[in-house]
N, C-alpha and C positions, 0 to 999 in steps of 0.2 A: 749516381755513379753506376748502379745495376746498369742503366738502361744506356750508359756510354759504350759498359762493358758489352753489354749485347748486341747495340752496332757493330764494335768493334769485331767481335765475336763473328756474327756473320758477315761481313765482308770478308773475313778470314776465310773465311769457308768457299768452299767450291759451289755457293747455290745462290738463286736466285729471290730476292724476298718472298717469294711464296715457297722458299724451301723445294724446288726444284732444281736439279743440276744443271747449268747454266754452258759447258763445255769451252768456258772460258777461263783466260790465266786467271789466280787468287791474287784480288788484292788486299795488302795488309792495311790497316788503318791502325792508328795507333791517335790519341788526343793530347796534346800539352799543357798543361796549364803553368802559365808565372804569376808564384806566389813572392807577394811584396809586402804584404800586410801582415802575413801570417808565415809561421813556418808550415814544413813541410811534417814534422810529427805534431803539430796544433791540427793540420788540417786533416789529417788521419785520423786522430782519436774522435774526431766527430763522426766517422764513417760508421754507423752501426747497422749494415746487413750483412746478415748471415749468408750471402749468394755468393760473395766475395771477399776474396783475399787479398789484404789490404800490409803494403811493408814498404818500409822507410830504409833509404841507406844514404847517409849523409844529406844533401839536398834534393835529393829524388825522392820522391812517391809513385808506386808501382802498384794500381788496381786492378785485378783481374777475376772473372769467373771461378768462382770456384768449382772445376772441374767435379769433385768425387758429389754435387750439389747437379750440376747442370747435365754433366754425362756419368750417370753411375756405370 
């Protein structure tokens, strides 16, 4: 999941994989996944790093950087 969240992360961003500014529009990426076997709070509570923040609302699972972790 870290390492979704940190693609995701940088394509967010205005730079280029070597973290240079790229002077191009941001694209967002965002990843989906369909849970059929499992719910959506079974497959969260298996998430144990500390990089990210991890929350459930209804059918949805919602993983992201944890910001005060990545950018203090």
């Amino acid at each position: 999941m870290t390492m979704l969240c940190l693609a995701a992360d940088r394509a967010n961003t205005d730079v280029d994989p070597d973290g240079e500014p790229r002077g191009m529009p941001v694209v967002i990426e965002y990843f989906n996944f369909l849970l059929d076997q499992v719910s959506a709070e079974e497959f969260a509570a298996e998430i144990k790093d500390p990089d990210v923040v991890v929350s459930v609302e209804g059918d949805f699972l919602t993983v992201a950087l944890d910001l005060a972790v990545w950018r203090p």
